[in-house]
C-alpha positions, 0 to 999 in steps of 0.5 A: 230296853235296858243296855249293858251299863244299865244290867252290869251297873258300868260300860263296856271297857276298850282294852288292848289285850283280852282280859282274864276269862271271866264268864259273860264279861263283854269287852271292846279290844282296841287291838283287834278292833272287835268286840269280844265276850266270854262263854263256856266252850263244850265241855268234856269227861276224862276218867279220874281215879278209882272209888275204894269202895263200889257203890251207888245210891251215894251222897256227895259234896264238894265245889270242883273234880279236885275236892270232893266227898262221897258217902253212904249207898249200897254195895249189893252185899247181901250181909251189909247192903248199905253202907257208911264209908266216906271218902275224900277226893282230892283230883286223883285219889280217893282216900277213906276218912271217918265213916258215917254214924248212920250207914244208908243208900239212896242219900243225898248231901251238899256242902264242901269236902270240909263242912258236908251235910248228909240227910235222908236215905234208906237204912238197913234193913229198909225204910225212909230216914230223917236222919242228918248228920254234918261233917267237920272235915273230920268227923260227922256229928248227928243234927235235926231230923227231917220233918219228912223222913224219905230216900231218893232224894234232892239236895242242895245248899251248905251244911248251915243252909241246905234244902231237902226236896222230894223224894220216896217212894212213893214219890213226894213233893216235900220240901225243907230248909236246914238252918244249921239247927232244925229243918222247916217246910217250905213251899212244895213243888208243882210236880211230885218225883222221886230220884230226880237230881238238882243242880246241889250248889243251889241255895234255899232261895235259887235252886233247880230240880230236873227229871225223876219218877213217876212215869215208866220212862223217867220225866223231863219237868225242870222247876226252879226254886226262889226261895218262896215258890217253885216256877216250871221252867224249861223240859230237859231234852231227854226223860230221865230218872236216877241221874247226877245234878251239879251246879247252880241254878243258872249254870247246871249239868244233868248227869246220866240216869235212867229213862228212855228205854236205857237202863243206864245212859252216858247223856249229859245235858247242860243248863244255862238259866233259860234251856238244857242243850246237850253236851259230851257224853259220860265214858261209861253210862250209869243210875242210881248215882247220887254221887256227884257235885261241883260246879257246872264247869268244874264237877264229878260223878263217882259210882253208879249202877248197873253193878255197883261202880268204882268209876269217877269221871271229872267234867270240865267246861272252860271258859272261851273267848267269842268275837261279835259278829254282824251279819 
């Protein structure tokens, strides 16, 4: 049986003081005589600020609550159902920046609030886009098509190496890799869906995808992604379709959605590499939202359905430190 040496590559240390948090870390205080480790403490919503325009069916990118981007979805305007403003989040206030070329709904992006990429989704009047753009923190400039055109669907990765992953409907198991340049297919799913979510900060060779279409009540499969071939892993705990994905593929969070006989929940289930548990509940229940990103401790979730939203909550789960016990 491997020991701690053996898996982090040096000892447990004997400190005098707890050290500065970092996740997993294992240490021995000499001061307390005990041994002590980091894990994540629950985590919480709290409301941040107010989307300029409502929206759902959003792209989204960013690392954390306090540096974000959003762009594309829909308004349920009759006369201009999709659309191409982007905003920019900075942990209060979001602010329009340049728009995209190609308005859209049912988007998906990855990236940071500086270098995005945007691809797939539905274009006015309606239809299934290949479509890619990239963003410079400026401005967006067209790429390489998806060889696959769809909407709702998965996303994860950076503006130089993303994955595009399902979608529809009807729904699909497509799945491609972006270069920066081109996109090229890879490796399928086992389980085909449509407006499933993923944990977006995953890469092309670790990424996670969770719940979505088909079935009248959403779907719990949860895959995981090495870069070659997709392995089932462990069912959320709760159906869903149309929900936000955020994180890695060890440290996730799956954000309301639909499913379950609910049109819209506040669930939020956390993913630590191995099983989903739940955590604290959204304020306001919401689908249909793309729109969310960061890390699985650090993340938000911006519009939503049932009518189109404005609303941005902000996640936040700290590290805590825990004392080993024996029993």
């Amino acid at each position: 049986m491997a020991d701690y040496k053996g898996i982090k590559g040096f000892k447990v240390q004997s400190l005098a003081s707890d050290p500065t948090l970092v996740e997993g870390q294992v240490w021995y205080n000499t001061t307390s005589n005990a041994l002590k480790y980091q894990e994540l403490a629950a985590g919480t919503w709290a409301s941040g600020g107010t989307l300029g325009t409502a929206r759902y069916g959003s792209g989204a990118a960013g690392v954390s609550s306090t540096s974000g981007l959003t762009f594309g979805g829909s308004h349920n305007s009759p006369a201009v159902p999709e659309i191409a403003d982007t905003e920019s989040y900075d942990g209060t206030t979001w602010t329009e920046v340049a728009n995209l070329n190609d308005a859209r709904s049912y988007t998906t992006g990855c990236g940071t609030q500086t270098a995005a990429l945007c691809f797939g989704g539905n274009p006015p009047p309606q239809g299934d886009d290949a479509l890619t753009e990239t963003w410079n923190g400026t401005s967006w400039t067209e790429v390489g098509d998806l060889n696959n055109g769809r909407r709702q669907l998965i996303g994860a990765g950076t503006n130089t190496a993303a994955l595009a992953t399902c979608g529809g409907p009807p729904a699909n198991n497509y799945n491609e890799s972006y270069n920066g340049t081109a996109w090229t297919e890879l490796a399928d799913p086992n389980v085909s869906r449509n407006k499933g979510a993923g944990a977006k900060s995953g890469t092309t060779t670790a990424a996670l995808i969770f719940g979505g279409l088909p079935g009248t009540q959403g779907m719990v499969n949860t895959e995981a992604f090495n870069g070659t071939s997709w392995t089932e892993v462990a069912d959320l705990g709760t159906v869903r379709y149309a929900c936000g994905g955020v994180g890695t593929q060890t440290s996730a969070v799956a954000i309301g959605g639909g499913g379950g006989g609910q049109p819209a929940n506040s669930l939020t289930e956390a993913y630590d590499g191995t099983s989903w548990s739940e955590v604290a509940n959204l304020g306001a229940g919401r689908y249909e939202n793309t729109g969310a990103a960061g890390s699985g401790s650090n993340a938000f979730t911006a519009g939503g359905q049932q009518t189109p939203s404005t609303l941005t909550e902000e996640w936040v789960r700290a590290l805590a430190v825990k004392t080993v016990t024996v029993s």
